[in-house]
C-alpha positions as CSV (number, residue, x, y, z in Angstrom):
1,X,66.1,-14.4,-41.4
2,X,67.6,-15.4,-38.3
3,X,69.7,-18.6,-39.6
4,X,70.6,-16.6,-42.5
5,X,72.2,-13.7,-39.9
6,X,73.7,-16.4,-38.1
7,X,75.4,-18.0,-40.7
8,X,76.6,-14.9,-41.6
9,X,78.3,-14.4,-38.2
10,X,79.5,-17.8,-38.9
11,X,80.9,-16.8,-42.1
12,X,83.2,-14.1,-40.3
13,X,84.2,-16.2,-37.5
14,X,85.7,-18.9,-39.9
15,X,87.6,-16.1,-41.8
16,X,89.0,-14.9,-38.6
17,X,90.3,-17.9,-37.6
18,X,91.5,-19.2,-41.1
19,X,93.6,-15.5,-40.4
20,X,94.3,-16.8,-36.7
21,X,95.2,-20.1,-38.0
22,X,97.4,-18.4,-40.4
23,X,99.5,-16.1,-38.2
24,X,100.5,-19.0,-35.9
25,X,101.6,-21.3,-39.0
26,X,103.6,-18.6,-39.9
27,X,105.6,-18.0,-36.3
28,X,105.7,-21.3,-36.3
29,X,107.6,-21.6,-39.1
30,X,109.5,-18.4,-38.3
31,X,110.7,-20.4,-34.4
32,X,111.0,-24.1,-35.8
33,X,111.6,-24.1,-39.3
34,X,112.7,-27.7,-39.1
35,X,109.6,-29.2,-37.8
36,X,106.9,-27.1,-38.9
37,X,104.9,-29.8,-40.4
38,X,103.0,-31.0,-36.9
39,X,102.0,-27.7,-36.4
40,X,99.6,-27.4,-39.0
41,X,97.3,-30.1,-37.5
42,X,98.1,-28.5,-33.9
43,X,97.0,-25.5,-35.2
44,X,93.6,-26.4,-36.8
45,X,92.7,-28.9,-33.6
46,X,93.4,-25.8,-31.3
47,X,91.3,-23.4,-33.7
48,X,88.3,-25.4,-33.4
49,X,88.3,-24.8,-29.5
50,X,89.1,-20.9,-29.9
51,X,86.1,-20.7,-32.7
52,X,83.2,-22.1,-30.4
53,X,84.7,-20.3,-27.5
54,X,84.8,-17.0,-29.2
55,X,82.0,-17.5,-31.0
56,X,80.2,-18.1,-28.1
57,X,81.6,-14.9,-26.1
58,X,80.8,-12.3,-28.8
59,X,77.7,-13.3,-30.1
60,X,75.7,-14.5,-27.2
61,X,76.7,-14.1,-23.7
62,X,77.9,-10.2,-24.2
63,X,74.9,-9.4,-26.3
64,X,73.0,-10.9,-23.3
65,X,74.5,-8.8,-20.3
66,X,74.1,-5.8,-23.3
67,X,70.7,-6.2,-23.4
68,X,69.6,-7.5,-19.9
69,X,68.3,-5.1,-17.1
70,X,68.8,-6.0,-14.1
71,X,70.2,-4.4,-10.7
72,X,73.5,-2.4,-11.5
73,X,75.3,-4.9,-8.2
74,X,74.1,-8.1,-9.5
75,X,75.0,-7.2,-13.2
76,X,78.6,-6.4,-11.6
77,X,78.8,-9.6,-10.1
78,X,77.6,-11.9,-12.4
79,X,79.9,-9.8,-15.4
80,X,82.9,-11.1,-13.0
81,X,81.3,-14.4,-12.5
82,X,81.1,-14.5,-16.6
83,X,84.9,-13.2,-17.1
84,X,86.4,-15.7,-14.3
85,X,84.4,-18.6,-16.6
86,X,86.0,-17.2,-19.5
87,X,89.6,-17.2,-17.8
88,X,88.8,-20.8,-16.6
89,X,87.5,-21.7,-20.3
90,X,91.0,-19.8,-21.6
91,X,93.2,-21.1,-19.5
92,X,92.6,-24.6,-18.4
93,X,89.7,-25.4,-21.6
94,X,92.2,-25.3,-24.1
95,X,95.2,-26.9,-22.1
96,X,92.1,-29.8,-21.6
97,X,91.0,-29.7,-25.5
98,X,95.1,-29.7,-26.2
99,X,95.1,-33.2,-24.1
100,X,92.0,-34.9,-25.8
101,X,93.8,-33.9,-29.1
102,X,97.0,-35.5,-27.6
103,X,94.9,-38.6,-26.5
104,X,93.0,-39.2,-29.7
105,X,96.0,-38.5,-32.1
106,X,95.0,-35.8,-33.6
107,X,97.5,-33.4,-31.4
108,X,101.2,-33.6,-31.9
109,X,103.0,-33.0,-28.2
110,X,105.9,-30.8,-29.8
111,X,106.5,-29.4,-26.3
112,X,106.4,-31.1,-22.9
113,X,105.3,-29.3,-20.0
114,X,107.3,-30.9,-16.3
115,X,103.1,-30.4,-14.6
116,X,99.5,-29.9,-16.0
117,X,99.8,-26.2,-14.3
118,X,103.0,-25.4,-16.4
119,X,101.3,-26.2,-19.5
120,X,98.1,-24.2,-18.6
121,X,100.1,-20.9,-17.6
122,X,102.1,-21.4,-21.1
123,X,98.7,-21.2,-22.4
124,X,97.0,-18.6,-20.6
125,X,99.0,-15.5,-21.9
126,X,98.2,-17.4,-25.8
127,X,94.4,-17.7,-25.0
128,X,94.1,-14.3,-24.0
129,X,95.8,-13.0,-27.1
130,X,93.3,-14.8,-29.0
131,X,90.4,-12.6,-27.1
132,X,92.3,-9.6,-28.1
133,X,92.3,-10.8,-31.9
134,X,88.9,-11.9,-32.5
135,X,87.4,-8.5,-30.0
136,X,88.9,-6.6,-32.2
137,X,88.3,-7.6,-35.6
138,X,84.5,-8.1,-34.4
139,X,84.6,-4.8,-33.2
140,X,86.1,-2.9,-36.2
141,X,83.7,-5.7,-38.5
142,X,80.6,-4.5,-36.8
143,X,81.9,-0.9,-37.2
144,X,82.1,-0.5,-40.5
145,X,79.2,-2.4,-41.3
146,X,77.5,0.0,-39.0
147,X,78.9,3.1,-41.0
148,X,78.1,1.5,-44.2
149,X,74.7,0.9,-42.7
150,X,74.2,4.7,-41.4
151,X,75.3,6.0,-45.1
152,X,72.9,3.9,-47.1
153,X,70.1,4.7,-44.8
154,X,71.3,8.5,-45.4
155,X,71.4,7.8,-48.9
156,X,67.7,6.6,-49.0
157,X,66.5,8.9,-47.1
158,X,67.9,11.6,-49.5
159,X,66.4,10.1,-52.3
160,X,63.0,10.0,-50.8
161,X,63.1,13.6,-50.0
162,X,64.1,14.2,-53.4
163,X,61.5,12.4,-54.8
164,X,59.2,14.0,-52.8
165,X,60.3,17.2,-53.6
166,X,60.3,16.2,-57.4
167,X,56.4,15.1,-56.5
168,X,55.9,18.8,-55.3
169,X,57.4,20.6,-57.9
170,X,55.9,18.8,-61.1
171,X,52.2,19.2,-59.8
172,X,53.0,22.9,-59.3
173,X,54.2,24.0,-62.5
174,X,51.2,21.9,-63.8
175,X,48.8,24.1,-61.6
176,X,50.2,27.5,-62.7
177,X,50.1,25.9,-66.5
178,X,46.4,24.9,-66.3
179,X,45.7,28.4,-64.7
180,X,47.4,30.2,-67.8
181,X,44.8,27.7,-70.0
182,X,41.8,28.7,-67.6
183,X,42.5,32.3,-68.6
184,X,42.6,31.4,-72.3
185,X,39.7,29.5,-72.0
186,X,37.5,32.1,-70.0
187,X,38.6,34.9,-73.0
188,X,37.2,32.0,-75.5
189,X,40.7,32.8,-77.2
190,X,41.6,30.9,-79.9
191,X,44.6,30.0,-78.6
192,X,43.6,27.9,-76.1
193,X,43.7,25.0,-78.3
194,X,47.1,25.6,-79.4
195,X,48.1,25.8,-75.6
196,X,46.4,22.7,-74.6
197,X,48.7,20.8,-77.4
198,X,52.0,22.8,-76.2
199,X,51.1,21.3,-72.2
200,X,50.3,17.9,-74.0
201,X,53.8,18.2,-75.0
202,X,55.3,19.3,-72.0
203,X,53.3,16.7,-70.2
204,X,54.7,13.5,-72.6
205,X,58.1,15.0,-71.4
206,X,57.2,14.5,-67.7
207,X,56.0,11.5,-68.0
208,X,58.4,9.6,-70.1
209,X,61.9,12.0,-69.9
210,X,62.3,12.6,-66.2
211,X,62.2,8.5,-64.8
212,X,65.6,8.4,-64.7
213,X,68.5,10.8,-62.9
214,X,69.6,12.7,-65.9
215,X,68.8,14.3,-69.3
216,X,70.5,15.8,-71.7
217,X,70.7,19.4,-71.4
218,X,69.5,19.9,-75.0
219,X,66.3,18.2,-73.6
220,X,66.4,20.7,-70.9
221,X,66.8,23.3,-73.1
222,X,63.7,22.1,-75.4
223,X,61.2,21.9,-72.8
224,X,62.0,25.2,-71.3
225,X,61.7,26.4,-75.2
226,X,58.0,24.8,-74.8
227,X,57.1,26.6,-71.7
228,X,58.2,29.7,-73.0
229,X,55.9,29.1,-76.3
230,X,52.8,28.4,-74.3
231,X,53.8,31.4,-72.0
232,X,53.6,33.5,-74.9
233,X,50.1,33.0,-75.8
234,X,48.8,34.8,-73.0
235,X,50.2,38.4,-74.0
236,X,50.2,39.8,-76.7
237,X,53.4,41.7,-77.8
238,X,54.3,43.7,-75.3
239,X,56.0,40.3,-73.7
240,X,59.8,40.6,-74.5
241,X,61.2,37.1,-73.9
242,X,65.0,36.0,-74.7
243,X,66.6,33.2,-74.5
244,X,70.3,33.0,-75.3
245,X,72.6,29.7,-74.6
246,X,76.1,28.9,-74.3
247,X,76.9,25.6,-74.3
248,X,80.0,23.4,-75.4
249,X,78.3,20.2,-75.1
250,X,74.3,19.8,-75.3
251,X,74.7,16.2,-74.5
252,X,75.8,17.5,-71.0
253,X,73.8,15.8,-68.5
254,X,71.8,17.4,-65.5
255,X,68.8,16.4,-63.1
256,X,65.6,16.9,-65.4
257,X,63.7,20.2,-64.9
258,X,66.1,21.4,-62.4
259,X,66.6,24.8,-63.6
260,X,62.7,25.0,-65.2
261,X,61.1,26.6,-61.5
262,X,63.3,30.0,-62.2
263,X,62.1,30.0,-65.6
264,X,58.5,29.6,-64.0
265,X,59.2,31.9,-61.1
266,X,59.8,34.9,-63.6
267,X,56.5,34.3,-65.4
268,X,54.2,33.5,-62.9
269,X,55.8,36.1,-59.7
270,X,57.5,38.8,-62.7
271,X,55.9,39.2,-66.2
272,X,52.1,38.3,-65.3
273,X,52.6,41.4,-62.3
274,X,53.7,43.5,-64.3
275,X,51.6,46.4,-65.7
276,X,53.8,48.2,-68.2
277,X,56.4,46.4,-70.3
278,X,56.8,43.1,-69.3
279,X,60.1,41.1,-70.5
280,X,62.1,38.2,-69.6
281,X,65.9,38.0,-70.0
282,X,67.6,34.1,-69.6
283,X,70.7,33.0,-70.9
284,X,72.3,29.7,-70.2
285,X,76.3,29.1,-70.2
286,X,78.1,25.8,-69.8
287,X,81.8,26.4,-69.9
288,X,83.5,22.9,-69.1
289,X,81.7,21.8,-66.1
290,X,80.5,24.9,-64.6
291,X,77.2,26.0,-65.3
292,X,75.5,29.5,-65.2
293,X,71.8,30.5,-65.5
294,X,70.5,33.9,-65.0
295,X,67.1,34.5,-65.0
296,X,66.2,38.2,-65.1
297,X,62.6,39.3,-65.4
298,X,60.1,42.5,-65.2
299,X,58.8,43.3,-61.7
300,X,56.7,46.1,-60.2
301,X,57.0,45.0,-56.4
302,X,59.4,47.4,-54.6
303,X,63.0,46.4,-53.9
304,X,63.7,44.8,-50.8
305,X,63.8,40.7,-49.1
306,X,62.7,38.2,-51.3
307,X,60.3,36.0,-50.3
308,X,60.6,32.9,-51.8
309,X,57.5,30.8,-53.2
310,X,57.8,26.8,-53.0
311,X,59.2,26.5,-56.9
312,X,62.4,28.5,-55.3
313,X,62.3,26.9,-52.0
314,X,62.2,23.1,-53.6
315,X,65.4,24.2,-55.8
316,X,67.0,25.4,-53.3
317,X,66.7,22.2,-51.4
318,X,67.2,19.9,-54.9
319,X,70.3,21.5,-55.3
320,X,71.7,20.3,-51.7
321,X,70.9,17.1,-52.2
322,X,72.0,17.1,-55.4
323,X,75.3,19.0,-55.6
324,X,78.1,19.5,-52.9
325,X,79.2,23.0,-55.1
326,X,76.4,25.3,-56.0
327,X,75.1,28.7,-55.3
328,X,72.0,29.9,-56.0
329,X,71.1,33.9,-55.6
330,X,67.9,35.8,-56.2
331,X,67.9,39.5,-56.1
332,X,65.1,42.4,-55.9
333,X,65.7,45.9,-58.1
334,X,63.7,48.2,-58.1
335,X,61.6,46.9,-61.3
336,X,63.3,44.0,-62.1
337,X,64.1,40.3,-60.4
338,X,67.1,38.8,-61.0
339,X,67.9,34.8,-60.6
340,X,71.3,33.7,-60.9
341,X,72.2,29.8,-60.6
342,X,75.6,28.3,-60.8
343,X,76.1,24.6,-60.5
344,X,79.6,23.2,-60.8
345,X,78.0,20.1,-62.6
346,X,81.3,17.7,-61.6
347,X,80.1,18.1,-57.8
348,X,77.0,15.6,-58.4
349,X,76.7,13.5,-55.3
C-alpha cells in the first residue's frame, strides 16, 4: 500500500512539472522566438533537478519536522538549518546540475554568465519560483483531496445511520404486527389465518422491494393498502378507515416505507386507544414534485405536547438524511391526532 501511495505522489509530481516544463517553453518562446528550439532540452535537463528536489522537500523532510517532537529551540534551529540547505540546493544545485548538463551535452549554454556567482544569483530568484509553484499546487492537491475525503466519509457515515435506522424501524412495525396476530390468536379468531397470510405478504415486500434506494410510489401505496387490510381484522366495524390519493405519476419514486411509521403511528398510538368510534383519515397528494401526507386519526389522550415514539422519531431523522426540503408536523386535538408530511421529492440528497 505504501509503493502504491508513493507512486501516486509520483504521479502528481510528473504532472506538475510536465505544467512547469510547459510554462517555461512557453516564455521561452514568448522572449526568443528565433531560438526556441535549445530550450526544450534545457528545460527537461533542468526539470529533472527541480522534480527530485521538490519531491524530496514536500514529501519527506516537511512531513518529518511535521511529525517529529522535539524541543521547540532545536526544532527552530534545525528548521533554519533545513531552509539554508534548501537555498544552497536552489541556488548553487541547479547552477551545478546546469554545468554537468553543459559538460555532458545535454545542456545548451544559450546565456553566458561573466562568473559562476553571476550565473547562480540569475538562478536563485528562478529556483525559488519553482518552490512557490510546486508548494502551492501540493497544497491546493492535498486540499481538495482532503475535502473530497471529509465528504465521502460524511457520506458513509450517513448511510450507515440510515441503514441503521432502517434496521430499527422494520423490526418495529414487525413487533406491533405480530402483537395485532397475538391478539387474534389468543381470541382463537378465525381471522388469524387470514392475517398471518396478509404479514406473509407484507414481509415478501420487506425482504425483496426495499434492497435498493427507491420504489415506486404505487408500491408504497400497495403495501400501506396491506397494512391497512390486516389492521382491519382486529375491529369489527366501528373502525372507519380512508384512504384517498392524489397522484399524477405512481411511478414516482421515494425511499421504501418512508411514510408507512405515520400510518402505523395512528393505529397502534390512535385507533387501538380509542374507546368510542375509532377512525383513521389519510390522503396522499403528489402534485409535480411536492408531496403531501396527512395522517389524521381517533384519539382519547388530552390535547397537549406530543411525545413522540421511535416510528416518529426514526422519520423524523430519515427525512434529514434523506431530504434537504421537508417538514414534518404532528398535532394533538382534543380527540383526534393529526400527522402532516410534506416532502419536496426534487430535494433528495
Amino acid at each position: 500500500m505504501p509503493a502504491a501511495v508513493s507512486r501516486q505522489r509520483l504521479r502528481l509530481y510528473l504532472r506538475i512539472t510536465g505544467a512547469w516544463i510547459g510554462l517555461w517553453l512557453f516564455i521561452d518562446a514568448m522572449t526568443n522566438p528565433g531560438i526556441f528550439l535549445p530550450f526544450i532540452p534545457n528545460e527537461l535537463w533542468r526539470a529533472a533537478f527541480l522534480l527530485t528536489l521538490h519531491y524530496t522537500l514536500f514529501e519527506h523532510l516537511v512531513p518529518w519536522f511535521r511529525k517529529r517532537r522535539m524541543f521547540l529551540p532545536l526544532k527552530i534551529l534545525l528548521a533554519l538549518l533545513a531552509i539554508w540547505a534548501i537555498s544552497m540546493l536552489l541556488s548553487f544545485g541547479i547552477y551545478a546540475w546546469r554545468s554537468i548538463g553543459v559538460a555532458i551535452g545535454i545542456y545548451t549554454e544559450v546565456m553566458k554568465f561573466k562568473s559562476h556567482m553571476a550565473g547562480v544569483r540569475f538562478q536563485t530568484s528562478f529556483s525559488f519560483f519553482s518552490v512557490a509553484f510546486y508548494g502551492i499546487i501540493v497544497h491546493i492537491h492535498d486540499h481538495l483531496k482532503l475535502q473530497r475525503t471529509a465528504q465521502q466519509l460524511r457520506i458513509e457515515k450517513q448511510e450507515a445511520e440510515l441503514n441503521y435506522l432502517k434496521a430499527q424501524t422494520n423490526p418495529h412495525f414487525l413487533f406491533n404486527t405480530l402483537n395485532n396476530i397475538y391478539s387474534l390468536a389468543r381470541l382463537k379468531s378465525d381471522l388469524a389465518p387470514e392475517s398471518i397470510l396478509r404479514l406473509s405478504k407484507i414481509l415478501r415486500f420487506m425482504l425483496y422491494e426495499t434492497g435498493g434506494a427507491h420504489i415506486a410510489l404505487e408500491q408504497e401505496l400497495q403495501v400501506i393498502n396491506d397494512y391497512i387490510a390486516l389492521e382491519r381484522l382486529r375491529y369489527d366495524d366501528s373502525l372507519r378507515v380512508s384512504l384517498h390519493h392524489d397522484v399524477e405519476y405512481p411511478q414516482q419514486a421515494v425511499p421504501p416505507l418512508l411514510l408507512m411509521p405515520l400510518v402505523e403511528n395512528a393505529f397502534k398510538h390512535g385507533a387501538s386507544e380509542t374507546r368510542g368510534h375509532p377512525f383513521v383519515d389519510i390522503h396522499l397528494s403528489v402534485k409535480g414534485r411536492l408531496l403531501t401526507f396527512i395522517v389524521k386519526n381517533s384519539a382519547d389522550a388530552p390535547a397537549g405536547p406530543v411525545t413522540e415514539n421511535i416510528g416518529l422519531a426514526n422519520l423524523r431523522r430519515q427525512l434529514e438524511l434523506l431530504f434537504t426540503d421537508h417538514h414534518l408536523q404532528v398535532q394533538r386535538g382534543t380527540d383526534t391526532f393529526t400527522a402532516t408530511l410534506t416532502i419536496n421529492l426534487a430535494s433528495h440528497v
